[in-house]
C-alpha positions in Angstrom: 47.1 46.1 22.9 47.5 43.9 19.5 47.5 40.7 19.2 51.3 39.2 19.1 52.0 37.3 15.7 52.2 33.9 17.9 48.1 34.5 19.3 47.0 35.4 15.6 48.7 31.9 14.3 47.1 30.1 17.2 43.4 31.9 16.6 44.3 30.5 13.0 45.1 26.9 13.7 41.8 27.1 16.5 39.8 28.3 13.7 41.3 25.9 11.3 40.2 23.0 13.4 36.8 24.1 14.4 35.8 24.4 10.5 37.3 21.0 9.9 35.4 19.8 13.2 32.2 21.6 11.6 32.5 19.8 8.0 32.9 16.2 9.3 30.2 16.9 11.7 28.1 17.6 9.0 28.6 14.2 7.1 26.6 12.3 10.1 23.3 11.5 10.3 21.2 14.0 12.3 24.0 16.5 11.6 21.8 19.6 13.0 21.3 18.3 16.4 25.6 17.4 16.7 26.4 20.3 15.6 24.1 22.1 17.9 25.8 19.6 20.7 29.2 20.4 19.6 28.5 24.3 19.6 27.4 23.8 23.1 30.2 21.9 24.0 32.7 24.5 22.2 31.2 28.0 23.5 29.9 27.2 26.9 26.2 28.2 26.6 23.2 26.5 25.5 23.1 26.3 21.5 19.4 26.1 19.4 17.8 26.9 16.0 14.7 29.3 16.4 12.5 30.4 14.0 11.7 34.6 13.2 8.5 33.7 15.7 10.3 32.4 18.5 10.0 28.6 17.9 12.8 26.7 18.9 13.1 24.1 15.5 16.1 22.3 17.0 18.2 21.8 19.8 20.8 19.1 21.2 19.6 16.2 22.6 18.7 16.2 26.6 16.8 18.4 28.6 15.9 21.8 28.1 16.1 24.8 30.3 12.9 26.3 29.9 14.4 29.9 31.1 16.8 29.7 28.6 14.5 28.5 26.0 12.2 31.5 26.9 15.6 33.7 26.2 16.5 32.7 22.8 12.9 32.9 21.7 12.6 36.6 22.5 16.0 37.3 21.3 15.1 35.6 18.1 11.8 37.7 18.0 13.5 40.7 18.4 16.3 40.5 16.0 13.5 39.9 13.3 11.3 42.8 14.2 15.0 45.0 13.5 15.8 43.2 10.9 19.6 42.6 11.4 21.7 39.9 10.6 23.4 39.3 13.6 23.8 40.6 17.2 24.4 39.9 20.7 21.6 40.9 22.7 20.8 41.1 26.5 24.0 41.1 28.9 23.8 43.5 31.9 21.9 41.7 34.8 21.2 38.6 31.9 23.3 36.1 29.9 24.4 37.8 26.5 22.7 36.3 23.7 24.5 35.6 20.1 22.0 35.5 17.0 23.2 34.8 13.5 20.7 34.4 10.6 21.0 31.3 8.7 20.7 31.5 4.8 17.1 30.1 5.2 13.3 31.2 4.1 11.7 31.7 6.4 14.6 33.3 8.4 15.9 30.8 10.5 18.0 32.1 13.8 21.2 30.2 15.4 21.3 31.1 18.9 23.9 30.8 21.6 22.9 31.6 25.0 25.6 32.6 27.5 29.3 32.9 26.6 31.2 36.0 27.3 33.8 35.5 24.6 34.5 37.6 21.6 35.9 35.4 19.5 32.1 33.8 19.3 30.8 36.1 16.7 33.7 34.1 14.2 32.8 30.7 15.5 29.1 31.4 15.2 29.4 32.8 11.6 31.2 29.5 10.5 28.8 27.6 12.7 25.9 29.7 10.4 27.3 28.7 7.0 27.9 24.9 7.3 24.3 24.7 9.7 22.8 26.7 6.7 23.3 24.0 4.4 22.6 21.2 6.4 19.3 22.8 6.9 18.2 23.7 3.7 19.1 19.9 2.6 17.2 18.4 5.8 14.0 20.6 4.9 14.4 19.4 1.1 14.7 16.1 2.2 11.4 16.5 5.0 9.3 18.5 1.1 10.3 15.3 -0.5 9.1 12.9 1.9 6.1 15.1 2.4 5.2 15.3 -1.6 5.9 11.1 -1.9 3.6 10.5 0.9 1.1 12.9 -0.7 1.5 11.2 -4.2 1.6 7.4 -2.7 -2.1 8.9 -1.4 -2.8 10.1 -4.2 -2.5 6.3 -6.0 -4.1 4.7 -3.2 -6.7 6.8 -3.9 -7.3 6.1 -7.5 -6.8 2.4 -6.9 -10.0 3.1 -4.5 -11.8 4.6 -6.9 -11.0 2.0 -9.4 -11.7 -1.3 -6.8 -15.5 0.4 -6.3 -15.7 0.9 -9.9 -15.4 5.1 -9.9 -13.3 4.8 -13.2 -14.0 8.5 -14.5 -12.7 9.8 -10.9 -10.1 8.0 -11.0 -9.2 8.9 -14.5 -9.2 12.8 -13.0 -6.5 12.4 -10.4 -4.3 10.0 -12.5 -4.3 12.6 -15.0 -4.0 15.6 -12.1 -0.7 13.3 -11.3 0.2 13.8 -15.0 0.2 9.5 -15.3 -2.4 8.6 -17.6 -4.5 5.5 -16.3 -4.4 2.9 -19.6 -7.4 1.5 -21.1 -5.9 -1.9 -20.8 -4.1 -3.3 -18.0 -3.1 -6.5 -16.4 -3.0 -6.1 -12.2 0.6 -7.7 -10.9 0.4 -8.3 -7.2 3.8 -8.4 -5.6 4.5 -10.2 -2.3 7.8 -9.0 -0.7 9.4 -8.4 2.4 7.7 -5.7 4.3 10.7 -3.3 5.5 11.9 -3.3 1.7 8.3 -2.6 -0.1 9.6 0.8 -0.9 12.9 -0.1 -2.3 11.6 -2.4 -4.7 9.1 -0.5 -5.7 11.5 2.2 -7.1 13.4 -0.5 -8.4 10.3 -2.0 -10.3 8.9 1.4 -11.8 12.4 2.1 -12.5 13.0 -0.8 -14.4 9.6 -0.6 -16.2 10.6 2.6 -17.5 7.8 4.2 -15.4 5.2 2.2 -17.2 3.8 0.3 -14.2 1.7 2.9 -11.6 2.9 1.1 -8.5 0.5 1.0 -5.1 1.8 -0.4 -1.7 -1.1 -2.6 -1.0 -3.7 -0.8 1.7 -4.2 -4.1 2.8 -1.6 -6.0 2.8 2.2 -4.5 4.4 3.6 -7.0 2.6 1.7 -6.6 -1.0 2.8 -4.2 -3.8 0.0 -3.5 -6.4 0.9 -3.0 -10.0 -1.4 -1.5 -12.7 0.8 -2.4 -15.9 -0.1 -2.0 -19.7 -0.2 -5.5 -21.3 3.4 -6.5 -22.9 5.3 -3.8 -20.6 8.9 -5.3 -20.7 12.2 -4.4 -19.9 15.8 -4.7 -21.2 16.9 -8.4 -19.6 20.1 -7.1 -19.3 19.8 -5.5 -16.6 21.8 -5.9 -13.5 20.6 -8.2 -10.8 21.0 -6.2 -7.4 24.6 -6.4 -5.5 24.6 -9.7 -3.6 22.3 -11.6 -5.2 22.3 -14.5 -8.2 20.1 -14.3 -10.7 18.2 -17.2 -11.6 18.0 -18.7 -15.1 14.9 -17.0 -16.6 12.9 -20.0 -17.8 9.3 -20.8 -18.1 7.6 -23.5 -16.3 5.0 -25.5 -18.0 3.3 -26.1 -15.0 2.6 -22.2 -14.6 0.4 -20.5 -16.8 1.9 -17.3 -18.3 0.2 -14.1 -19.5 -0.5 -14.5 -23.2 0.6 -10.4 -23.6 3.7 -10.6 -21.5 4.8 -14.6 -22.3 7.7 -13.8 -24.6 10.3 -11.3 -25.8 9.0 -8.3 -26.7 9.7 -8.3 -31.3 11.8 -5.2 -32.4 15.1 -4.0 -33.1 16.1 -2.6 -29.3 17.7 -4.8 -26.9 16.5 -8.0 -25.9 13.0 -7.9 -23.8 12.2 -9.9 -20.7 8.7 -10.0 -19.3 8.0 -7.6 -16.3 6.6 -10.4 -13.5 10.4 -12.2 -14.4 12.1 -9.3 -14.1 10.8 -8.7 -10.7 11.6 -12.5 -9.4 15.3 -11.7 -10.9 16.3 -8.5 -9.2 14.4 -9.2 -6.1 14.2 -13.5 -5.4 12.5 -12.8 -1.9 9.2 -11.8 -4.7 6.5 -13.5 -5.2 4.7 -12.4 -8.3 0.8 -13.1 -9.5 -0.5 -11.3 -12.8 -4.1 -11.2 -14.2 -5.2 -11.7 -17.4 -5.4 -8.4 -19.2 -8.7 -6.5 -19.0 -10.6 -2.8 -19.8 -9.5 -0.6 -16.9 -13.3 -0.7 -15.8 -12.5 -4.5 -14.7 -9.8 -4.0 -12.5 -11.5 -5.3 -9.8 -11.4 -8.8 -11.4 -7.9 -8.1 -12.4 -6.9 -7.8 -8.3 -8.8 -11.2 -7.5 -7.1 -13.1 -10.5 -3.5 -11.8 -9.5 -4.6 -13.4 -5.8 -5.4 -16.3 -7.2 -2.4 -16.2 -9.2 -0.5 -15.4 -6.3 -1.3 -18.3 -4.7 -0.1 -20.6 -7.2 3.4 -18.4 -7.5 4.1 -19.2 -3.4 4.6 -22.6 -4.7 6.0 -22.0 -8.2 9.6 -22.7 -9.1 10.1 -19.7 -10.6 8.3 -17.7 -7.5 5.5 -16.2 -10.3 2.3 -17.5 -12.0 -0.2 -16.1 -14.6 -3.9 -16.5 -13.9 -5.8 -19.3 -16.0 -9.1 -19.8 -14.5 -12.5 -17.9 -15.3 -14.2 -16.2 -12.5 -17.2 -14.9 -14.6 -20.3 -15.8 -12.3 -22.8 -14.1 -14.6 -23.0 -17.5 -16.6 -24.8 -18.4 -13.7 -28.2 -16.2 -14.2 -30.2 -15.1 -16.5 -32.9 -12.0 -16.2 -34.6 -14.1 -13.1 -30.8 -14.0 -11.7 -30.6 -10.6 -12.1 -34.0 -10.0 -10.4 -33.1 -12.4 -7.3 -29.7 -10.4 -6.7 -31.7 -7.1 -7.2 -34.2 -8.8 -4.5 -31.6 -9.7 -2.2 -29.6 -6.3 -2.0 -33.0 -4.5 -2.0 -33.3 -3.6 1.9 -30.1 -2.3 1.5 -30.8 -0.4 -1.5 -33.8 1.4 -0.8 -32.3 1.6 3.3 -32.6 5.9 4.1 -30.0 6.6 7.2 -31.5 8.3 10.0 -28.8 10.7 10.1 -26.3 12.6 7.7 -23.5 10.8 9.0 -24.6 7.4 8.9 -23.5 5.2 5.3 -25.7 5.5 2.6 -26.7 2.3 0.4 -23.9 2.9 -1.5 -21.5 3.1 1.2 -22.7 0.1 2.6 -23.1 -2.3 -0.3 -19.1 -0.7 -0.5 -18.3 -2.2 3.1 -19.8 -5.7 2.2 -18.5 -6.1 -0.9 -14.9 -5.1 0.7 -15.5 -7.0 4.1 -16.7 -10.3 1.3 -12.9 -9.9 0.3 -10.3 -8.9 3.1 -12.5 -9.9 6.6 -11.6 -8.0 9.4 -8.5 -6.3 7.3 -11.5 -4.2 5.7 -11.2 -1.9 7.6 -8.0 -0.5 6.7 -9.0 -0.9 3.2 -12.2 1.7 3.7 -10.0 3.8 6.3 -12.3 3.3 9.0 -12.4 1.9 12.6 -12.3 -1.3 13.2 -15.5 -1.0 15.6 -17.5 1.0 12.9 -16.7 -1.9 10.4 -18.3 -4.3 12.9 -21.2 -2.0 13.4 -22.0 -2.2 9.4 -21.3 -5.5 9.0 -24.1 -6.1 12.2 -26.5 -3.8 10.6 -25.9 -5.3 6.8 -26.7 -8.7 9.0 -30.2 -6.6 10.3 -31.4 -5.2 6.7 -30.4 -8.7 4.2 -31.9 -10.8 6.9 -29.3 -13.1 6.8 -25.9 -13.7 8.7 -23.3 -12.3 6.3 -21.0 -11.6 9.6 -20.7 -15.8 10.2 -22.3 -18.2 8.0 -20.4 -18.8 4.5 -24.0 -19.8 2.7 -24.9 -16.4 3.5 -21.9 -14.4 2.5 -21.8 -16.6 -0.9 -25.3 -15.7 -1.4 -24.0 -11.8 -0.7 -21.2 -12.2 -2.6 -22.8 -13.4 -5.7 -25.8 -11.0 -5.2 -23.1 -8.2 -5.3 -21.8 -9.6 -8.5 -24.8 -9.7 -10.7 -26.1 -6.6 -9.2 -23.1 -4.6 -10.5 -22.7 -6.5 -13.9 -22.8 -4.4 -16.9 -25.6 -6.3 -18.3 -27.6 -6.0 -14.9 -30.1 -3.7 -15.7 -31.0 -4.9 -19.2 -31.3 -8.7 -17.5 -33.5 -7.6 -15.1 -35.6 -5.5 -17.4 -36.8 -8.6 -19.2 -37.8 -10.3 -16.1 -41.5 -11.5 -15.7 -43.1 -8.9 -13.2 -44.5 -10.0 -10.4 -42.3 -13.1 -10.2 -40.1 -14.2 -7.6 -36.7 -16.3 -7.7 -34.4 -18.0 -5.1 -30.6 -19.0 -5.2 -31.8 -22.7 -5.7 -33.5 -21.4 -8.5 -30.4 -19.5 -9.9 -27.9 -22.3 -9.6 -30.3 -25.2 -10.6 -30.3 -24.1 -14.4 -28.1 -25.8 -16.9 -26.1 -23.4 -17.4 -25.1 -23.4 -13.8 -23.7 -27.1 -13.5 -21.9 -26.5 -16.4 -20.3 -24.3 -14.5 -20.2 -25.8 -11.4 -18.5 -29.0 -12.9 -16.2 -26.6 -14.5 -14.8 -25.4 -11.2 -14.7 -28.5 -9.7 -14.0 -30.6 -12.2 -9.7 -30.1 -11.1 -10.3 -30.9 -7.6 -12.2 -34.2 -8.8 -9.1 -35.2 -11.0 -6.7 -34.7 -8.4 -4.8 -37.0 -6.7 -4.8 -38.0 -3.9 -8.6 -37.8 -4.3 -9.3 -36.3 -0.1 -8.4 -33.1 -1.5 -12.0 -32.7 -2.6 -13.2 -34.3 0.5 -10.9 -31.9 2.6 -12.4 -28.7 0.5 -16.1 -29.9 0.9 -15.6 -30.2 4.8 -13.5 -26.7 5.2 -17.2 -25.0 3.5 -19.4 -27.2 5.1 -17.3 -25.6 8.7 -17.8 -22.2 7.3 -14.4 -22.2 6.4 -13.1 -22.1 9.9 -10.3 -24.0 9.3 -9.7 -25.6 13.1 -13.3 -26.7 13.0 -12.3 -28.9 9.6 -9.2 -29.9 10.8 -11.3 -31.2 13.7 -14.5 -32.7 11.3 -11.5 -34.5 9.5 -9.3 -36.0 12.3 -6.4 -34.4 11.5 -4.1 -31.9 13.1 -4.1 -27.6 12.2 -1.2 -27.4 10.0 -2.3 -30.9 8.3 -4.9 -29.3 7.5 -3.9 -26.8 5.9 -1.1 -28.7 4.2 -4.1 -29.7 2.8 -5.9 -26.5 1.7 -2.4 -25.7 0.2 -2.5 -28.4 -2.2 -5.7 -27.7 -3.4 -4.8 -24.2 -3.9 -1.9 -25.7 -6.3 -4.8 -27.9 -7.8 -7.3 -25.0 -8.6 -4.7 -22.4 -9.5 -6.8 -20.3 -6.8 -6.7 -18.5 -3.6 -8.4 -20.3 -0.4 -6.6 -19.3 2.7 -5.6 -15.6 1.5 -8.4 -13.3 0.6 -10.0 -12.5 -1.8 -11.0 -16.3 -1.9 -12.6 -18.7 -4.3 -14.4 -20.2 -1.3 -17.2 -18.4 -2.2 -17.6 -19.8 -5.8 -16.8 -23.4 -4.5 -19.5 -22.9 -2.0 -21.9 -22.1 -5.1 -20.5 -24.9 -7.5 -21.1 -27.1 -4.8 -24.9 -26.3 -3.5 -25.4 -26.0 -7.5 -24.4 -30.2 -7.8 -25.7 -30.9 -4.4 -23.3 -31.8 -3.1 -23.1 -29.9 -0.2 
């Protein structure tokens, strides 16, 4: 018998509303699993996505029955192996089963488990074409998560390579990433709230036009790297994020600004603004320290200068700071410098593992150099246990001979050795040695070169005021720099002391409580005067 004129308007008006029901549906957040609930709810039976080999890719929230689950996997199965479209399998002694293919590679299934109703197959058929969608955006959206994540690997990587000084390898996968590494850079480190490190990010390399190569700190959750090109600027008219005031863009003379980046950039474009002031205007929760700029072989350097700088930015007025010091140790030594660092490392040089798996020299002269800088954070800088960085760390303690897990002499001795071992004019120092002669780290730092030095880096500490800063420093090494154990040499409460440790930070324009640290070079400039 035909439908009556009134039951074909009402099928209309039921149809109507479901496909409005299915469009705002699929505005929400985790659309797929409502509208898998809501076809549930509508038809009567259990509603799922499954895949041509029976996997069931999404269902609506709750528990499962496996029986049914079993059902709409073989159904799905099946309805591939016949390549069909659509059907409604099973019935007799078992629930009928609806299948409809979704517009989706590899063929995707929706399956509805149960009803008796024919007026499903034009439910399902809507249900297919709006669920099609959502699914092909929802698997875009999981490729391009997947292909950031690989890429954001892909940069850590090369800033790896470049921190152990592998510049060619690095070089390769920059350029496999079609981002060219440049000769020159300055290093920006970029402190910022940790939930928003990726948001400002993408606002940074989109301001920079793409010219900074942008690393979320392995390190540090709360640390953005930046590898920028010396004078990389932006237009300063751009628009300070809803919400927020933009400070007046002014430089302190107090903070010492990057030469290459301390001015507008000359030209006839629109007006310039340095990159570290750009940052500290769009985002104000930044904190911003920049190197000096260097050959892409030093970036190494680079990182501990924007630390240091860093440091001095925390307390800044305008939240950033330009490094100003000179770390260059290698003042400190000549050939017989060389040889005592070469002397030093040797155990660990010539060391043979007993097994394939076990670190090399290189790998472990790798692990102290990075466990020198970040401490216990090392080991998420080498990707590796925390228990297997101890276990290096004890047997580096086993083949120097020396206490590089605890005592600060030792890991300043280490720390130096590591840096004239890997100078560029290493091998040619050492060449020129006398053979057959021995030197010692009193020997190194009691030349004249060396308390030039030494005065140099303490000569700021000895001009400040009040004058216990220097006191307070000279306690915290001779305490290994345990800072309790000072605060309790000098009398004085925890957060007095480092109150106190924070001022001298402002004095040196370097990092002491954050790694990398200077404490190693103050440790030096201070044995080299004595004065330890």
């Amino acid at each position: 018998m035909p439908a009556s004129p009134s039951d074909v308007r009402a099928d209309r008006a039921d149809r109507a509303d479901d496909i409005l029901a299915l469009a705002r549906l699929a505005t929400r957040r985790g659309a797929i699993r409502d509208i898998l609930g809501w076809l549930t709810w509508r038809t009567g039976g259990p509603a799922a996505l499954v895949g041509d080999t029976g996997r069931v890719l999404a269902r609506p929230g709750g528990e499962s029955d496996p029986s049914v689950a079993r059902l709409a996997a073989e159904a799905a199965v099946e309805l591939h192996r016949r390549g069909a479209p659509s059907a409604v399998l099973g019935g007799g002694e078992g629930p009928p089963v609806h299948l409809i293919a979704l517009d989706a590679d590899p063929r995707t299934y929706l399956v509805v488990v149960g009803p008796d109703d024919p007026r499903c197959g034009t439910l399902l058929a809507d249900a297919a074409r709006t669920l099609g969608l959502c699914w092909r955006l929802e698997w875009a959206e999981r490729e391009r998560r997947r292909i950031e994540s690989a890429e954001g690997h892909s940069r850590e990587a090369v800033l790896h390579l470049l921190m152990v000084g592998s510049v060619p390898a690095a070089q390769r996968i920059a350029g496999a990433l079609r981002a060219a590494l440049p000769s020159v850079i300055q290093v920006y480190v970029i402190e910022c709230p940790q939930p928003r490190r990726r948001e400002i990010a993408q606002r940074i390399d989109r301001e920079a036009g793409g010219g900074a190569w942008i690393v979320p700190c392995p390190v540090r959750p709360n640390h953005l790297i930046a590898l920028v090109p010396p004078g990389t600027a932006a237009p300063s008219g751009t628009a300070a994020p809803p919400g927020t005031a933009s400070p007046p863009v002014t430089a302190p003379a107090a903070v010492t600004a990057p030469a290459a980046v301390a001015g507008p950039v000359a030209g006839t474009g629109p007006p310039q603004e340095p990159l570290d002031l750009l940052i500290v205007r769009l985002v104000p929760e930044c904190r911003v320290g920049v190197s000096a700029a260097v050959a892409l072989r030093d970036t190494p350097t680079a990182y501990e200068q924007a630390i240091h700088a860093l440091a001095v930015a925390r307390n800044a007025p305008e939240h950033r700071a330009g490094f100003g010091g000179d770390v260059d140790v290698t003042v400190l030594a000549g050939p017989e410098g060389y040889l005592w660092a070469s002397e030093l490392l040797a155990p660990c040089l010539r060391y043979a593992p007993a097994r394939r798996a076990d670190p090399g020299p290189q790998e472990l002269l790798g692990t102290l150099g990075s466990w020198l800088s970040f401490g216990g954070a090392a080991s998420r800088h080498l990707k590796i246990h925390r228990n297997t960085l101890a276990a290096r760390i004890r047997h580096l303690d086993e083949l120097l001979g020396v206490e590089v897990s605890r005592s600060l002499p030792a890991q300043s001795a280490a720390w130096l050795a590591l840096r004239l071992h890997t100078a560029p004019q290493a091998a040619a120092a050492r060449a020129l040695a006398t053979p057959g002669r021995t030197a010692t780290l009193d020997a190194v730092l009691g030349t004249s070169a060396a308390g030039t030095w030494a005065r140099v880096q303490l000569r700021p500490l000895e001009q400040a005021r009040p004058t216990a800063t220097l006191e307070t420093v000279r306690t915290w090494l001779r305490a290994d720099a345990r800072l309790p154990a000072a605060a309790a040499a000098l009398g004085i409460s925890l957060p007095g002391a480092r109150k106190r440790l924070t001022r001298a930070e402002d004095v040196l324009g370097r990092s002491l409580l954050t790694a990398p640290s200077a404490k190693y070079e103050l440790w030096l400039a201070m044995r080299a005067l004595g004065s330890l």
